[in-house]
LUMGU-785525 format. One line per field, with one value per residue (C-alpha): x, y, z; residue number from 1; chain. Coordinates in steps of 0.2 Angstrom, whole numbers, plus 2048, in hexadecimal, padded with zeros to 3 digits. Layout:
u	(X, ...)
v	(Y, ...)
w	(Z, ...)
pos	(NUM, ...)
unit	(A, ...)
REM end
This chain:
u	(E22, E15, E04, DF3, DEB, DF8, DEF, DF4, E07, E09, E04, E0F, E1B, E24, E32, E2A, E1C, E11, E02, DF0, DEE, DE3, DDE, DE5, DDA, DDA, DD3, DC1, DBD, DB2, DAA, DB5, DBD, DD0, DDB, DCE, DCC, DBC, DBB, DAB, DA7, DAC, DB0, DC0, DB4, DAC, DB0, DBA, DBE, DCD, DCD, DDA, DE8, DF0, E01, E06, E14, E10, E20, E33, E35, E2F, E1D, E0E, DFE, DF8, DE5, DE2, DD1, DD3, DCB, DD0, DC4, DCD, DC3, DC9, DDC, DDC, DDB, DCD, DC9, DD4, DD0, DC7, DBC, DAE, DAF, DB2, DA3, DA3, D97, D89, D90, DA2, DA7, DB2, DC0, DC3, DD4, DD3, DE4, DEE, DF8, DF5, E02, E0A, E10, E22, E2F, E3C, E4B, E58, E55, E5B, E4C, E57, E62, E54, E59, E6D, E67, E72, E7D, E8F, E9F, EA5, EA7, E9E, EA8, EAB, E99, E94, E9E, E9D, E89, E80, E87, E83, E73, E71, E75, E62, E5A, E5C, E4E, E3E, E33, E40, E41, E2F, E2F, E39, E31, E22, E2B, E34, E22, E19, E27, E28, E14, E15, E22, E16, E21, E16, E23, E34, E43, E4B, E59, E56, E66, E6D, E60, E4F, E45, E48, E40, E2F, E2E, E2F, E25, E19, E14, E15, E07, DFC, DFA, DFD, E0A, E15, E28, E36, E43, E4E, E5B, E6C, E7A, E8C, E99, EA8, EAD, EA1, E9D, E9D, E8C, E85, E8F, E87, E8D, E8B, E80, E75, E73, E6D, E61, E59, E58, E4F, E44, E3F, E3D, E30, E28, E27, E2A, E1C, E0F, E03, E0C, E1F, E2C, E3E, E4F, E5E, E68, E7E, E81, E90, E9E, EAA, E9F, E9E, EA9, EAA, EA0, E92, E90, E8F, E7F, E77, E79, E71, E62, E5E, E60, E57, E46, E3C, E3A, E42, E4F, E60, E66, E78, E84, E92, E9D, E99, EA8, EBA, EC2, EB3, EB9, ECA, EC7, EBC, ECB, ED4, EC7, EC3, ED4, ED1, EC0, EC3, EB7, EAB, E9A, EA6, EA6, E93, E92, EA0, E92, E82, E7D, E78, E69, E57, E53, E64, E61, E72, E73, E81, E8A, E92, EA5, EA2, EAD, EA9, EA8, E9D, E8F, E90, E8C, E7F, E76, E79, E72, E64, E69, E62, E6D, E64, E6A, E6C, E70, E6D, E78, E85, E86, E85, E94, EA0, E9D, E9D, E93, E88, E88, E75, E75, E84, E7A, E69, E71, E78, E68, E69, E59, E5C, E52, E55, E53, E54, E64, E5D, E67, E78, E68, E63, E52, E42, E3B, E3A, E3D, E4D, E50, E4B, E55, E63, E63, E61, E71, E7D, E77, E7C, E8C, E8C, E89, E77, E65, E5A, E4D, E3B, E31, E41, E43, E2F, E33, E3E, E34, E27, E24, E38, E39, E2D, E37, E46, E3F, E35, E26, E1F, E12, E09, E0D, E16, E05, DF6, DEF, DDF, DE4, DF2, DF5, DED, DFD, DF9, E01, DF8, E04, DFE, E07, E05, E0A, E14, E16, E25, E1F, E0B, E15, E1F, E11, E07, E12, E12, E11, E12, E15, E27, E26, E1A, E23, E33, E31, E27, E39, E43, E37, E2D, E2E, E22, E16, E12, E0A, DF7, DF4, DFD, DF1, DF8, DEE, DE0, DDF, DE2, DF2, DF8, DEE, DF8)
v	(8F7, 8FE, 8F9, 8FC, 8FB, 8FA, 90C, 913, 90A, 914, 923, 922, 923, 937, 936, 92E, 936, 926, 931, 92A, 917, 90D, 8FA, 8EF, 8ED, 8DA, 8D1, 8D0, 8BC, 8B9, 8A7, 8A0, 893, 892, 880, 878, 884, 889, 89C, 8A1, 8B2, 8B7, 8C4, 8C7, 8C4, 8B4, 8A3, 89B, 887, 882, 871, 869, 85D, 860, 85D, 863, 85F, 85E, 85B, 85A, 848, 84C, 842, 84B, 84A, 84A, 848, 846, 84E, 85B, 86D, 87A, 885, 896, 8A3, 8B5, 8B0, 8A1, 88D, 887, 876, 86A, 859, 84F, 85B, 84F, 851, 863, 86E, 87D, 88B, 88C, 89E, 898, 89A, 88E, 88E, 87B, 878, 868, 85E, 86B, 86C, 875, 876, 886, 895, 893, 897, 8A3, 8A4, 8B2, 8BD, 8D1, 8D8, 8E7, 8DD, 8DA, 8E4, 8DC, 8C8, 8BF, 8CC, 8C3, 8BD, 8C3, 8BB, 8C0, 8CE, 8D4, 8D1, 8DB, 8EA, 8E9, 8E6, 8E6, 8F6, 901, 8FB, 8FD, 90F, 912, 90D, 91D, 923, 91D, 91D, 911, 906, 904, 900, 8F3, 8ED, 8EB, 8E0, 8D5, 8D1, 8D0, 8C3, 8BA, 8B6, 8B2, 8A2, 89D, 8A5, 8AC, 8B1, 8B7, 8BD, 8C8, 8D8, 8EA, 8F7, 8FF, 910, 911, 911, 904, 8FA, 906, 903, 8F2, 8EE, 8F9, 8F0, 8DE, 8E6, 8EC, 8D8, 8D3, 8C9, 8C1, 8C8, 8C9, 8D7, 8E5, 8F2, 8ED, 8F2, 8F6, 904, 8FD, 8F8, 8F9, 90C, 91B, 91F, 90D, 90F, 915, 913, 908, 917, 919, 908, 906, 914, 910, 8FE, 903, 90C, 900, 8F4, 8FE, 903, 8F1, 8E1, 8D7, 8E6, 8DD, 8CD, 8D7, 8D1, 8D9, 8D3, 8DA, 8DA, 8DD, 8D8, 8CB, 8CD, 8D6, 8E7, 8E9, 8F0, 8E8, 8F5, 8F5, 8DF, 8E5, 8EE, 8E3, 8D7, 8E2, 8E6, 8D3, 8CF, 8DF, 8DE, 8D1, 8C3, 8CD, 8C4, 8C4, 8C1, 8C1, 8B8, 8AA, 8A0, 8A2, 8A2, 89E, 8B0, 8B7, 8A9, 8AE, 8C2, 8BE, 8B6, 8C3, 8D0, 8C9, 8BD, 8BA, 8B0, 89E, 89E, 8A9, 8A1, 8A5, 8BA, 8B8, 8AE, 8BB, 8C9, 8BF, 8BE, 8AB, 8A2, 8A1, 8AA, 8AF, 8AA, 8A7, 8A5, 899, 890, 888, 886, 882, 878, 86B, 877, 885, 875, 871, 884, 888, 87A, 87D, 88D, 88A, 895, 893, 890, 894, 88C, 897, 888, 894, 8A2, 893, 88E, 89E, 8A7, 897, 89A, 886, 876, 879, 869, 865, 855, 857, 867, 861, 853, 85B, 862, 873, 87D, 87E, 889, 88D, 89E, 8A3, 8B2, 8BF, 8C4, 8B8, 8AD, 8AA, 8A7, 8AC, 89A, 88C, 87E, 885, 886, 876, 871, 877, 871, 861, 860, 869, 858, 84C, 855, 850, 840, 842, 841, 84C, 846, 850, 84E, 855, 863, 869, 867, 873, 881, 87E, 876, 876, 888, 88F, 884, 88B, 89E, 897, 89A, 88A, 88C, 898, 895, 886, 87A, 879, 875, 87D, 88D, 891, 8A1, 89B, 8A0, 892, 88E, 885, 87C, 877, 866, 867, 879, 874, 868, 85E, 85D, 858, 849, 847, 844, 837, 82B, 831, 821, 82B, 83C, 83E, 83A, 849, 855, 84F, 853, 864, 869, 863, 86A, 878, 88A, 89A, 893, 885, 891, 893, 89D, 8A5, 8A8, 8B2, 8B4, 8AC, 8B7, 8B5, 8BF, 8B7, 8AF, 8A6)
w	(DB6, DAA, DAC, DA4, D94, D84, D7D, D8E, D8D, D7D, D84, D90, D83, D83, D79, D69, D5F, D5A, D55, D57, D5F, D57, D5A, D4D, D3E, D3B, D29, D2B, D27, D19, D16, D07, D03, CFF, CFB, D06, D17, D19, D1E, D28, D2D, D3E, D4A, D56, D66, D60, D63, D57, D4F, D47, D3E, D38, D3A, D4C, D52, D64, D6E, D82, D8A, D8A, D85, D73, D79, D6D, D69, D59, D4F, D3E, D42, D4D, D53, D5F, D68, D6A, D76, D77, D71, D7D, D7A, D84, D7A, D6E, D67, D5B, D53, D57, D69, D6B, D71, D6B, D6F, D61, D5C, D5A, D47, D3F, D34, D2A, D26, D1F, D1B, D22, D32, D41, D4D, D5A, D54, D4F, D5B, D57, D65, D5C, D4E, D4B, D42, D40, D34, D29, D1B, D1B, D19, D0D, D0C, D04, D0A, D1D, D2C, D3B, D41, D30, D2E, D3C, D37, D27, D22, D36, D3D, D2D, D2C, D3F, D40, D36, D45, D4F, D44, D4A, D39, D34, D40, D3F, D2E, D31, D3D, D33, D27, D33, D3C, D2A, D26, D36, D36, D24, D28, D37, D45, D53, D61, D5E, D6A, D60, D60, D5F, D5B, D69, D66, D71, D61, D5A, D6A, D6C, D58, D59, D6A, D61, D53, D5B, D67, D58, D56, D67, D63, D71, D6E, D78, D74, D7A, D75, D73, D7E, D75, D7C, D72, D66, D59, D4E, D5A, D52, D5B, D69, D7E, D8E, D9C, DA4, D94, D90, DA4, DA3, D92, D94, DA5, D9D, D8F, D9C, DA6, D96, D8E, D98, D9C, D94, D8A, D82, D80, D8B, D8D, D8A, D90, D82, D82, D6F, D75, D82, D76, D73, D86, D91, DA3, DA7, D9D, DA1, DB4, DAF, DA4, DB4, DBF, DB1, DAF, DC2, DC8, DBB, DBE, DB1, DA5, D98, D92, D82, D79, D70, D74, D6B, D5A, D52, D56, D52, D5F, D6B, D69, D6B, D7A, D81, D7D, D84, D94, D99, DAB, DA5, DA1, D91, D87, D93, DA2, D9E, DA0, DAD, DB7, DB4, DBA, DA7, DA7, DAE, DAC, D9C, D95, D84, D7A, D69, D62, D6F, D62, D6A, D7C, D86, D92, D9D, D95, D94, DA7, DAA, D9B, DA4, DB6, DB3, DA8, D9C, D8A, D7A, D6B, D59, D4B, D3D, D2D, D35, D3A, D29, D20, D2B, D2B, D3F, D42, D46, D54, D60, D64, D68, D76, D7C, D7D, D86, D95, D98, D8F, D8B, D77, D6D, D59, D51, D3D, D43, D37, D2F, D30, D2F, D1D, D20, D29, D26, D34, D27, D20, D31, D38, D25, D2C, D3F, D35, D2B, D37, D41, D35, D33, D46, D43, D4B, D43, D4B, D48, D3F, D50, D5A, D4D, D4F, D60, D61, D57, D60, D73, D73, D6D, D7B, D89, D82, D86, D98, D8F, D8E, D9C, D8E, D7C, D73, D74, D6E, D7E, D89, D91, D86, D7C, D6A, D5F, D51, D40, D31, D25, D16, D13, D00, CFC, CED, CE0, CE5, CF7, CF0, CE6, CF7, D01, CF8, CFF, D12, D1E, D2E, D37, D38, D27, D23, D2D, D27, D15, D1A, D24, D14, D07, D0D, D0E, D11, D05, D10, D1D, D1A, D29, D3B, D49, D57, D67, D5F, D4E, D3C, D39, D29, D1C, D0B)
pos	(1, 2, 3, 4, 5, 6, 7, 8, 9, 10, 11, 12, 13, 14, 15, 16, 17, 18, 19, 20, 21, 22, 23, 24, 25, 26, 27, 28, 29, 30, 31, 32, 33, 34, 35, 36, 37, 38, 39, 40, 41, 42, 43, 44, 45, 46, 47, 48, 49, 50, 51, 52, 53, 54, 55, 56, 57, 58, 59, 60, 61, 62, 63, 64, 65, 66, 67, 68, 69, 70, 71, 72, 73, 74, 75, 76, 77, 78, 79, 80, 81, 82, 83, 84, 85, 86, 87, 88, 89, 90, 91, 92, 93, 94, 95, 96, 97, 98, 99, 100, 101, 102, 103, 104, 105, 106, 107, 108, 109, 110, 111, 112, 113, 114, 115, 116, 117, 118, 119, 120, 121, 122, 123, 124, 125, 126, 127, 128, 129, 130, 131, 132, 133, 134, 135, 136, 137, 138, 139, 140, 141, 142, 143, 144, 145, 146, 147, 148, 149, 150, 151, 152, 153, 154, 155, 156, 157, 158, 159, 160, 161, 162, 163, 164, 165, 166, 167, 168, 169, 170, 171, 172, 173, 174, 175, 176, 177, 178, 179, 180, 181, 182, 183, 184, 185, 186, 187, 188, 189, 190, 191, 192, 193, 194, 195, 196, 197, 198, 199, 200, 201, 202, 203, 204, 205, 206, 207, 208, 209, 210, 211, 212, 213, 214, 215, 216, 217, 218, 219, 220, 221, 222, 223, 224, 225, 226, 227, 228, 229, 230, 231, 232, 233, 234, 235, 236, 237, 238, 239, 240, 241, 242, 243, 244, 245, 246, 247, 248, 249, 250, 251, 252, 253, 254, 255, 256, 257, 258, 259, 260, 261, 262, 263, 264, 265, 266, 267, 268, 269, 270, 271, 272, 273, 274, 275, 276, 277, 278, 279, 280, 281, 282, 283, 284, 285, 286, 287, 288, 289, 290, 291, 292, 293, 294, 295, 296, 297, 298, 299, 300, 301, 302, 303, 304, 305, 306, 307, 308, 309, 310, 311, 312, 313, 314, 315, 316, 317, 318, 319, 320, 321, 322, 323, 324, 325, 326, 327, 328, 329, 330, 331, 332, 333, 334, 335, 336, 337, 338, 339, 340, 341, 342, 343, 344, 345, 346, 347, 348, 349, 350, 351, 352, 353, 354, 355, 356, 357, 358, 359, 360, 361, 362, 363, 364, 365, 366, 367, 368, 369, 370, 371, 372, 373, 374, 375, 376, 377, 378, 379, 380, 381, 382, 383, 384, 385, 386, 387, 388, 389, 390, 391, 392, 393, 394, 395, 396, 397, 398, 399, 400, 401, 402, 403, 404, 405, 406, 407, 408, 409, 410, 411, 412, 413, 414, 415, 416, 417, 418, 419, 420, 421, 422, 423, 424, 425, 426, 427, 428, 429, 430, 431, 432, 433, 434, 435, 436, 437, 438, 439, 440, 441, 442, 443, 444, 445, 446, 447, 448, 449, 450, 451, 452, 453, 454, 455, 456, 457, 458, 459, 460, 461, 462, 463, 464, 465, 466, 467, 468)
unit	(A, A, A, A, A, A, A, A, A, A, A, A, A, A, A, A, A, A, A, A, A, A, A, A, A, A, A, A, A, A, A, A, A, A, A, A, A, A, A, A, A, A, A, A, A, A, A, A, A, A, A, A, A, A, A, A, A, A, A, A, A, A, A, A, A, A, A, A, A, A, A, A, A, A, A, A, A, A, A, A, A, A, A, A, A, A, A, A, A, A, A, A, A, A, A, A, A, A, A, A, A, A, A, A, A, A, A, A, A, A, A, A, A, A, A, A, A, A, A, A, A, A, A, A, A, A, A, A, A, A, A, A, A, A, A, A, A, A, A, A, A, A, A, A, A, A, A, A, A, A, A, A, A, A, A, A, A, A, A, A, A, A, A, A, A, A, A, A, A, A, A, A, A, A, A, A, A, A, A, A, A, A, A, A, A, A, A, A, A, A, A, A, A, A, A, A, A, A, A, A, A, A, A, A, A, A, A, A, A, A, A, A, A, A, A, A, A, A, A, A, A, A, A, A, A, A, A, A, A, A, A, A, A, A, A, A, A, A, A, A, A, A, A, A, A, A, A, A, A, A, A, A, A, A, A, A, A, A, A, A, A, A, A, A, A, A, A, A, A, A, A, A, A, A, A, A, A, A, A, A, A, A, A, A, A, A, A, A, A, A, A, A, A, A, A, A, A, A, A, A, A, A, A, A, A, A, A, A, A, A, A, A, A, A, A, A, A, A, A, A, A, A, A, A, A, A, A, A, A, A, A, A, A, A, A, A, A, A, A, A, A, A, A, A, A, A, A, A, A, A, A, A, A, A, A, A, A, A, A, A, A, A, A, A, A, A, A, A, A, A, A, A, A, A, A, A, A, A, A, A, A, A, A, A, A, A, A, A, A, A, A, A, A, A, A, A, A, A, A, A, A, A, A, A, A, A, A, A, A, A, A, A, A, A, A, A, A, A, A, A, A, A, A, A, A, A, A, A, A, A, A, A, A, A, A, A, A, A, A, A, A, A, A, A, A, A, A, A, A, A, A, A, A, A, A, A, A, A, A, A, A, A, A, A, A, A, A, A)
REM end
C-alpha cells in the first residue's frame, strides 16, 4: 500500500504526466455579509465557528439531535465541539462564520454515481441496455484520454459540492486514467471518495473491453496507488455480472478479498430484461445476487446499486452478508427499471444507501432524490417519512458505506464534511415556510421544493469549497 505525503503519492505516479503539484488554492474569506451569514476573515490553520440551525442524526433508530441555536467548533478539518452556541468554548482566535436561519447538517451522501456519464444525463428514450450501448459506451470510449477525464472530473466534483454532496462512490471507465484523474482532483480538496476502474471483457465495445489479467493488474495497481491515501478509498468495480466472463468475476474476488478494506461496487437487478439475460448468462446460479455471491463478491462493503427485483431469497443473503443496496429512485423512474422495495429491504435488516446514478440519474441534487425515494414509496404503499429520508443522505448514507465511525454526524471527532441549506432559497418555499410547525415539516418541504439553490455552503474536511 502507498504511503506518505499525497505530493509524494503523485509523484509516484510514471505513467501520467500531471506536471507541477501544487496545494489547492481555497477562496480566501472575506468579512461580508450575504442573506444573513456572516463572513469573517480567516485562514485554513485557524480555528473556525459555524452557527446555525443543526440537525444531526447519531444512530440507526433515526434518534437525532437538533438546536435551533447551534455552533460547531472545527480544528484542522475535525469536529471537536457541537452545541448551543452559548456553551461552546472556543479558542479566542477561532473565527466565525454566522449562518443564521439556515441549516446545518452532514455532507450529503452519495452511494452510486458514474462521473464519467456526465456529459450523457437526460439523454432520450432507451432502456438500460440500449442505454448503455447506445449513449454510455460512446461516451466512455473518451476516457482513455487523460485531459478529458480530468475535465470531467472537474465538473462532476464542481457539481457534486454545489448540491451539498461531500462524499461519493462513484464509477470510473474501464482505462487507468480515468481513476488517477479523478482521485486526483478529489485530493486537490481532500475530499473523501471511493472509486475504481471498471472491469468489462465482454460484451460491451472492443474499444472498452480488457481481460481478466489486465483488469487484475491495473486494478492492483490503482489500489496500491490510491486506496486509503489521503481520504480516497478504492472500489473493485465489474460493471454487472453480464460484461464479465467467469473469469474475470474470479479476480475481481480475489481483488476485494486480498486488499484490505478495499470495496466492491456493481449492479444487480435493475431491470427484468438484465434479470432475464443474467439467467441466461450464468444458468447454474439461482438468481442474479447468487452470480455474486458464487465469486465471493458480496459482504462487507459490496455496494449494489438497484436491488430492485430480489426474491426472497436475494434479501436473506444481501442481509446475511451485510452487503449494501443503494437506491437509485431518479435512474429507476427515468429508465422504466421498476419500483425499488425500501421498506421490505430496510426491513430485513439491509444496509440501504441512495445514490443520484448519473447519468440514468436525472439529477445531481439530494432533494430530487430524496423527491423521488419519496414517491416510488407511496407507489409502494409506504411513506417514508422526511427524517427517514435525511437519514438516509446523511447518517444512513455513511452506514450504508461503513463510514459512519468518521463522516455522517456532526459530532466531536468526526471528519467536518458540513452542508448549509438555506431554508428559504426561493419564493415558493419562503411562502412555504411561514407556516412551518415543526421539523419534519421543514425538511419535508425542502425535499419536495428545493434544489441547488437551496445550498448556501459545502464544507469539506473543514473548508469552504462552495459558496452560493
Amino acid at each position: 500500500m502507498l504511503k506518505g505525503s499525497t505530493e509524494q503519492s503523485l509523484n509516484n505516479i510514471k505513467d501520467i504526466r500531471f506536471g507541477t503539484w501544487s496545494k489547492p488554492s481555497f477562496k480566501s474569506y472575506v468579512e461580508k455579509s450575504i442573506n444573513g451569514a456572516t463572513i469573517m476573515n480567516t485562514s485554513q490553520d485557524e480555528p473556525l465557528v459555524l452557527r446555525g440551525k443543526i440537525l444531526t442524526f447519531i444512530n440507526n433508530k433515526l434518534d437525532y439531535k437538533y438546536w435551533e441555536k447551534g455552533a460547531i467548533l472545527i480544528e484542522k478539518g475535525i469536529i471537536t465541539e457541537v452545541g448551543n452556541h452559548s456553551d461552546i468554548d472556543a479558542p479566542q482566535n477561532s473565527k466565525v462564520i454566522d449562518y443564521g436561519e439556515d441549516l446545518i447538517v452532514p455532507g450529503f451522501i452519495d452511494g452510486h454515481v458514474h462521473y464519467p456519464q456526465m456529459g450523457v444525463i437526460g439523454s432520450y428514450g432507451k432502456k438500460l441496455i440500449d442505454w448503455l450501448n447506445y449513449y454510455t459506451y460512446p461516451e466512455e470510449v473518451k476516457f482513455s484520454s487523460y485531459a478529458y477525464a480530468q475535465s470531467v472530473a472537474k465538473l462532476f466534483l464542481s457539481e457534486t459540492l454545489k448540491n451539498g454532496y461531500t462524499t461519493s462512490a462513484t464509477f470510473c471507465t474501464v482505462h487507468p486514467e480515468s481513476v488517477d484523474a479523478f482521485f486526483y482532483e478529489a485530493q486537490k480538496i481532500k475530499m473523501r471518495v471511493i472509486a475504481g476502474k471498471v472491469l468489462m471483457d465482454r460484451h460491451a465495445p472492443d474499444t472498452l473491453l480488457d481481460t481478466a489479467q489486465k483488469s487484475f493488474d491495473d486494478s492492483q495497481k490503482l489500489i496500491n496507488r490510491w486506496h486509503d491515501n489521503g481520504r480516497g478509498l478504492y472500489a473493485v468495480t465489474p460493471r454487472f455480472a453480464p460484461t464479465s466472463t467467469p473469469g474475470q468475476l474470479e479476480v475481481a474476488g480475489a481483488l476485494f478479498s486480498n486488499n484490505n478494506n478495499v470495496y466492491l461496487q456493481s449492479h444487480v437487478s435493475e431491470q427484468l430484461d438484465e434479470v432475464d439475460w443474467v439467467a441466461d448468462l450464468f444458468p447454474e446460479s439461482s438468481s442474479y445476487l447468487d452470480v455474486y455471491n458464487r465469486f465471493s463478491l458480496l459482504g462487507k462493503r459490496a455496494l449494489y446499486g438497484h436491488g430492485i427485483y430480489f426474491s426472497e431469497s436475494d434479501i436473506e443473503i444481501a442481509s446475511a452478508t451485510d452487503t449494501t443496496i443503494i437506491h437509485c429512485p431518479t435512474s429507476n423512474l427515468f429508465l422504466g427499471s421498476g419500483l425499488f422495495e425500501y421498506e421490505k429491504l430496510r426491513d430485513a435488516g439491509i444496509r440501504l444507501g441512495l445514490g443520484t446514478d448519473i447519468g440514468g440519474g436525472t439529477s445531481l441534487s439530494p432533494f430530487a432524490t430524496m423527491k423521488a425515494a419519496y414517491e416510488i414509496a407511496q407507489l409502494n404503499n409506504y411513506s417514508l417519512s422526511p427524517l427517514e429520508n435525511f437519514y438516509r443522505v446523511t447518517f444512513g448514507g455513511a452506514n450504508a458505506l461503513h463510514l459512519d465511525n468518521k463522516i455522517g454526524q456532526i459530532k466531536s471527532g468526526f471528519e467536518a464534511d458540513l452542508t448549509i441549506i438555506d431554508l428559504s432559497s426561493t419564493d415558493i418555499i419562503k411562502n412555504r415556510m411561514r407556516e412551518v410547525k415543526n421539523l419534519p415539516e421543514m425538511l419535508f418541504i425542502q425535499i419536495m421544493l428545493a434544489d441547488d439553490r437551496a445550498i448556501r455552503s459545502t464544507f469539506v474536511n473543514g473548508k469552504l469549497v462552495y459558496e452560493k
